[in-house]
N, C-alpha and C positions, 0 to 999 in steps of 0.2 A: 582538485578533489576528484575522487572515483569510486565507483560504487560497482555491483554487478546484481544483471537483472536476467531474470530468466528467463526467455521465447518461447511459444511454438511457432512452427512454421506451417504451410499448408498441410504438410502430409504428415501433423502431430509429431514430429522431431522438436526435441526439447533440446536447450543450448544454451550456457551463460555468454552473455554479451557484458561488455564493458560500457559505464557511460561515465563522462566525465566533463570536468568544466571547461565550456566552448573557451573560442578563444578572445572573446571580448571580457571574459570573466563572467558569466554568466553560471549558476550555480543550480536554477529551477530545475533542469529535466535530472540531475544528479540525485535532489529532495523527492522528486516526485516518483522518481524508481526505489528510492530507499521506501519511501511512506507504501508501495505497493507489497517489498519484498517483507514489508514489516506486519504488514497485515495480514501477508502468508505466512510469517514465521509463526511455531507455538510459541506458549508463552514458557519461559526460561530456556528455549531449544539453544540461545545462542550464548555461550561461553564467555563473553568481551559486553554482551548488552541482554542483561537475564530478563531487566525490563521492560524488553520490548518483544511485543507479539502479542497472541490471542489465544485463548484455550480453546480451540475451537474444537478437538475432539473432543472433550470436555462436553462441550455446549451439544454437539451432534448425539451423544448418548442420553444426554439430558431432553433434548428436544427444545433448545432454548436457546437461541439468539444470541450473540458474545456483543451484544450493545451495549455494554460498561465498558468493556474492554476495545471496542471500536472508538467510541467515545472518547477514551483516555487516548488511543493512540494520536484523533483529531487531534487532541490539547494538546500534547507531547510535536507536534508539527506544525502548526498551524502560525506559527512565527516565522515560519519558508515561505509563506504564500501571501500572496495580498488577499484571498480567498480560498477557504477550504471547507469546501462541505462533503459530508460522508453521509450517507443514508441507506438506509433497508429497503434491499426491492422485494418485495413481498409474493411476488410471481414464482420466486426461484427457489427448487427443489431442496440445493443445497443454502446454507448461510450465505447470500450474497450482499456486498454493497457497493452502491453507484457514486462513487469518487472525482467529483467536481472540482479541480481547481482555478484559481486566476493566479497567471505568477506576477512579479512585478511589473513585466514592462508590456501588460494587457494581456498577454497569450494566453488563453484557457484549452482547458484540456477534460475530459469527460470520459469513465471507464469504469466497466461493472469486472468488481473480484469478489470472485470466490474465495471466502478465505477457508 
């Protein structure tokens, strides 16, 4: 399985990378960059999955938090993970949330997106 997730680097260069299932079969880091890129996409932006994303321009004109829609993307994923928690940081200028998971074989991973 493969996915593609998008970087910066130190000097703000942006770049699609590839991640894909290790070679024990391992499937977690493939979920966990889909659940990121998913949380950036709009909602219907993508052609193949209209279901998936966030209206978050939407929410930025409104002045209002896309946390139904954060929400829903949790459910729609959270059968990947042995743990999935999504939460609002409430510090942050833009829409942000702090994205906690456990995968199956213990490794937890922790990261704030802006969507």
């Amino acid at each position: 399985m493969r996915t593609w997730g998008r970087v910066t680097d130190a000097n703000g260069n942006k770049e699609w990378v590839s991640v894909e299932t290790d070679e024990n079969g391992d499937e977690s880091y493939v979920w966990l960059t889909t659940l990121i890129q998913t949380l950036k996409l709009g909602l219907g932006e993508s052609p193949f999955y209209a279901q998936y994303g966030i209206p978050a321009q939407q929410s930025i004109i409104q002045q209002i938090h896309p946390d139904y829609y954060v929400n829903m993307t949790q459910q729609q994923f959270s059968g990947y993970f042995s743990s999935l928690t999504i939460t609002k940081v409430d510090s942050a200028l833009n829409p942000t949330y702090n994205v906690s998971v456990v995968f199956f074989n213990g490794v937890s991973h922790q990261k704030n997106v802006a969507v």
